[in-house]
C-alpha positions as CSV (number, residue, x, y, z in Angstrom):
1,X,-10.5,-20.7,8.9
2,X,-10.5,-17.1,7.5
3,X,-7.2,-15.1,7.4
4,X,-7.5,-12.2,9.4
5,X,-6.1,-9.4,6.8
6,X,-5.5,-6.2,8.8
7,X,-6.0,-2.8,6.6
8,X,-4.5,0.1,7.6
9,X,-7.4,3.3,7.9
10,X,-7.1,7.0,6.8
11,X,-7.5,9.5,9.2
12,X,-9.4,12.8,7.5
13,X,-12.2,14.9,8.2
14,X,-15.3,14.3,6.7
15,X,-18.9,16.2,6.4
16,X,-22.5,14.2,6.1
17,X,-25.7,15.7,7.2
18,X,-25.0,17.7,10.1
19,X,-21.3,16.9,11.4
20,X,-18.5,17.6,10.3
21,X,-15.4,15.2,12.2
22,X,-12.4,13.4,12.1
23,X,-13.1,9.6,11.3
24,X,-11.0,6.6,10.5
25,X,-12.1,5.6,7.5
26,X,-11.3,3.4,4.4
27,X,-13.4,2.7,0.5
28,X,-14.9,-0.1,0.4
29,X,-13.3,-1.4,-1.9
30,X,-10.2,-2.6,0.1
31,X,-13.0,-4.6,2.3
32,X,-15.1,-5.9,-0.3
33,X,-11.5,-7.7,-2.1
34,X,-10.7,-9.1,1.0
35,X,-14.0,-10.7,1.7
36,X,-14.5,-11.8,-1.8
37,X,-10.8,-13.5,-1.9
38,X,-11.9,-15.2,1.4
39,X,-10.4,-13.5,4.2
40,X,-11.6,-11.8,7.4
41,X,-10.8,-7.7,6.8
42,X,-9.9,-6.4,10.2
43,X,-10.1,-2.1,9.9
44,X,-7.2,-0.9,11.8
45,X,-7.3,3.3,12.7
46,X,-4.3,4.5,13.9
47,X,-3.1,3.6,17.7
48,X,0.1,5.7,19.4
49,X,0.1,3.0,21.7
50,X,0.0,-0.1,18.8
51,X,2.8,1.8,17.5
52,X,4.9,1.9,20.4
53,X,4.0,-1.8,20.9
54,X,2.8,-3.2,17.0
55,X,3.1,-7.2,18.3
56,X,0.0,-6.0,19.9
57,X,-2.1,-6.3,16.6
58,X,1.0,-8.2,14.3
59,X,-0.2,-11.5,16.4
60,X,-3.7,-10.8,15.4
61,X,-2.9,-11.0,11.6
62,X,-2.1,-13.1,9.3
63,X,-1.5,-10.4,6.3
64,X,-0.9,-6.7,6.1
65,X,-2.6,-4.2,3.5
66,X,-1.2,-0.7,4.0
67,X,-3.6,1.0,2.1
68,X,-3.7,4.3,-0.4
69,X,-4.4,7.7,0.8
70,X,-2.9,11.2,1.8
71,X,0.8,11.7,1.0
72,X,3.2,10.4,3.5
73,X,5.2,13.0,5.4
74,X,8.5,14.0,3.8
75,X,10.3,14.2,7.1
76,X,9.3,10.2,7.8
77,X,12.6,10.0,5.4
78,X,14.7,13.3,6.1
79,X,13.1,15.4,3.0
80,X,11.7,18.8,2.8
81,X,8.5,19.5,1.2
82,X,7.8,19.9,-1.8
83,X,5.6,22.7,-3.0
84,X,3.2,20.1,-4.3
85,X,2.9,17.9,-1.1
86,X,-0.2,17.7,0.0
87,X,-2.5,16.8,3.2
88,X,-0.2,14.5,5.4
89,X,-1.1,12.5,8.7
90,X,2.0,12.3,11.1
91,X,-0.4,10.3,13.3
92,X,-0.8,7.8,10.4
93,X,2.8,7.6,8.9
94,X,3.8,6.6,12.7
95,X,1.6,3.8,13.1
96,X,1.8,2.5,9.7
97,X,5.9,2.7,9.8
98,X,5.8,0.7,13.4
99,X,3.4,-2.2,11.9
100,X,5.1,-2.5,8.4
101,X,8.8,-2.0,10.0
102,X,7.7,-5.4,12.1
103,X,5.4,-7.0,9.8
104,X,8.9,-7.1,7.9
105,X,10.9,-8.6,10.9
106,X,8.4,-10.9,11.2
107,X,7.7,-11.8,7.4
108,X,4.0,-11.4,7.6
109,X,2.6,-11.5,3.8
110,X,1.9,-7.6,3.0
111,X,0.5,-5.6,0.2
112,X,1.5,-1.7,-0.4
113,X,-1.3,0.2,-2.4
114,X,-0.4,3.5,-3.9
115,X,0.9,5.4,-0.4
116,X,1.0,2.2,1.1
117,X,3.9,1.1,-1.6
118,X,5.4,4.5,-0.9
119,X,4.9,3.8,2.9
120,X,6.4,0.0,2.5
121,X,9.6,2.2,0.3
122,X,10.1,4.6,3.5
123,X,10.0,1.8,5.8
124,X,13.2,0.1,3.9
125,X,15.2,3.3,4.4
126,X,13.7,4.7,0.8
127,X,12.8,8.1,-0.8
128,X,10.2,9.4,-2.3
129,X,9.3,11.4,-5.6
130,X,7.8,14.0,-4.2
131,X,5.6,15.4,-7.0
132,X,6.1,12.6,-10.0
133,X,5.1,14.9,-13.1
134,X,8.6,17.1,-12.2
135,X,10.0,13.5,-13.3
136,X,7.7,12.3,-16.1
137,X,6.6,15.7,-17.2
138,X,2.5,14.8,-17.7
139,X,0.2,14.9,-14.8
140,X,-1.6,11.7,-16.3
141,X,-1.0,9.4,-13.2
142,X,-3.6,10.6,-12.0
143,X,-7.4,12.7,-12.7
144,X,-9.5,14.5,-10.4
145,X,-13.3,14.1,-8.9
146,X,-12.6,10.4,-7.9
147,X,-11.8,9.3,-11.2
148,X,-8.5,6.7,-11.9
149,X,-6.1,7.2,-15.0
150,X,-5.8,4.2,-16.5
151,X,-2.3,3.0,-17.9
152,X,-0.4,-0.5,-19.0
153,X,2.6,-1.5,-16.8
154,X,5.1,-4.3,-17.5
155,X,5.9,-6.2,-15.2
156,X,9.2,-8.7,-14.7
157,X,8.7,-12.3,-15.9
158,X,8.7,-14.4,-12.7
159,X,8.4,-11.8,-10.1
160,X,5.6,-11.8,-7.4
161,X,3.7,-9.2,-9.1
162,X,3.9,-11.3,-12.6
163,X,3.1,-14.3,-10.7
164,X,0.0,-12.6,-8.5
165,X,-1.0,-10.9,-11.8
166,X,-0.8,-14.1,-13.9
167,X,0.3,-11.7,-16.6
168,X,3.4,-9.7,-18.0
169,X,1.3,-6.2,-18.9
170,X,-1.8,-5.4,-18.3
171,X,-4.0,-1.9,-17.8
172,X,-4.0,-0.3,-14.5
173,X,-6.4,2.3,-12.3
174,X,-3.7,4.9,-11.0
175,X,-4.8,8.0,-8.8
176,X,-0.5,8.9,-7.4
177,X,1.7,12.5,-8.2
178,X,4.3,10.7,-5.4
179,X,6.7,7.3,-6.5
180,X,10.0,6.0,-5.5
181,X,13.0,7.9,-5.7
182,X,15.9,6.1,-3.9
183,X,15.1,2.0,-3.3
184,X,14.6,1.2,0.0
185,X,16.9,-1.8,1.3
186,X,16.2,-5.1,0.1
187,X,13.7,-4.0,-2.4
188,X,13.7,-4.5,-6.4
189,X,11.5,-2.9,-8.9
190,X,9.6,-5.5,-10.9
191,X,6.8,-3.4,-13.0
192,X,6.8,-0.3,-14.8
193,X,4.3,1.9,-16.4
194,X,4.1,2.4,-20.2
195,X,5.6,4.0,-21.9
196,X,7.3,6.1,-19.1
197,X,9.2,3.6,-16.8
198,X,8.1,5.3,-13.4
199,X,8.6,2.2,-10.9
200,X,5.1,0.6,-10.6
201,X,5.8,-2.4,-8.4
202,X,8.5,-3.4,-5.5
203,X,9.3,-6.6,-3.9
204,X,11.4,-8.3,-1.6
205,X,12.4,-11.7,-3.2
206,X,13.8,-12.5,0.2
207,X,10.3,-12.5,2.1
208,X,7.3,-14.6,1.7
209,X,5.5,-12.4,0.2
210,X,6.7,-8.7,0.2
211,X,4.8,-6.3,-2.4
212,X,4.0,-3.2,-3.6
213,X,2.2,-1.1,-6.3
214,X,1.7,1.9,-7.3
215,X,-1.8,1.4,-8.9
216,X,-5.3,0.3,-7.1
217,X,-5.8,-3.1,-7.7
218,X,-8.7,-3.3,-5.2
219,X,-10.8,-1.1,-7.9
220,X,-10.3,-3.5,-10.7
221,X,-12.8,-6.7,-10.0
222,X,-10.4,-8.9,-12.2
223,X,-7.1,-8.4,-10.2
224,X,-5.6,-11.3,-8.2
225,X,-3.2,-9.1,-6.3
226,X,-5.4,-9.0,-3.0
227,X,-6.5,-12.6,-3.6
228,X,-3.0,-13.4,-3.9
229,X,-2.0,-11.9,-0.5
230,X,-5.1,-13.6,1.2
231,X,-3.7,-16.8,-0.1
232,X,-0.4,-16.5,0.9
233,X,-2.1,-15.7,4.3
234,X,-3.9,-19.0,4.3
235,X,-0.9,-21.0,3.8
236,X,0.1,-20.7,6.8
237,X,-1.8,-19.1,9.5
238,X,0.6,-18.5,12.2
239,X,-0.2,-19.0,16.2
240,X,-1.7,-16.0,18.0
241,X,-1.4,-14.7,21.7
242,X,-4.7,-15.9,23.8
């Protein structure tokens, strides 16, 4: 059987031909690593109404990818803006905050990319770095018109991320100007970028398998991090409501 690996969708407006709408929407990318590590990937837009009720789609799961995208609403943690906060999606933050806060109760196996390791940080009771090059002084996290900056990051000997990595430091494809600030609860920062120390990866060594980075794995065809999740998924594939 196929793990059913639910990805959490962007909400933006978008133009091709002639409309112009709102869509729910995701790269491919994210789809593409989850089919090729051999799970099911389930697209999941935003819901008011999964959020006010997330065992709705939690039982449908067997893994969790919150997934990059636009910067997560400083008031989800009790912050003021920013001048350099961008485009933010209450609608998103909300439903994303409901699944991951009881994907957590629940220990489903869940992967943070970019905003979603943000996201995963907020949902622990964590802060963010609002505009990262205040902290690190460069702007080299991240380059425009689609393209990734790509750095090394170390990561802790023996932690998930080493372990799902199969490696200790390796280069990265980073698009972020946001990071952790305060650690949310329960959390531990296991990787690092080079040479600047900005906090790259979290976990939860308590959960089954509770992780988050900072870069985009999905865009790099020799990272194990999303095969890693979708075989921690397969493990054990938990019962589901009829």
């Amino acid at each position: 059987m196929r793990p059913v690996i639910g990805i959490c969708a962007a909400l933006e407006r978008v133009r091709w031909g002639p409309w112009e709408e709102v869509v729910a929407m995701m790269p491919t990318s994210y789809v593409h690593a989850v089919q090729a590590a051999g799970g099911l990937a389930l697209v999941l837009p935003p819901d008011d109404a999964a959020a006010a009720d997330p065992d709705a789609l939690i039982d449908r799961l067997d893994a969790l990818i919150l997934a990059g995208g636009a910067d997560v609403d400083p008031a989800a943690y009790g912050a003021r803006p920013h001048p350099r906060v961008g485009h933010t999606v209450p609608e998103r933050d909300r439903f994303e905050l409901a699944l991951a806060h009881r994907a957590l109760e629940r220990d489903l196996p869940l992967l943070g990319i970019c905003r979603g390791m943000e996201l995963l940080n907020v949902a622990r009771g964590g802060t963010l770095v609002q505009h990262v090059p205040d902290l690190v002084g460069h702007e080299e996290h991240r380059h425009t018109l689609g393209q990734f900056a790509d750095h090394d990051v170390e990561l802790e000997p023996g932690s998930l991320a080493a372990l799902a990595a199969r490696a200790e430091r390796f280069a990265v494809k980073s698009h972020h100007h946001q990071g952790v600030d305060e650690l949310g609860e329960g959390l531990e920062v296991t990787g690092w970028s080079i040479p600047d120390r900005l906090a790259e990866a979290v976990e939860d060594p308590r959960s089954r398998f509770v992780l988050g980075v900072l870069w985009h794995p999905e865009r790099d065809e020799s990272s194990r991090f999303v095969a890693a999740l979708v075989e921690e998924a397969r493990t054990a594939l938990p019962p589901r409501r009829s």
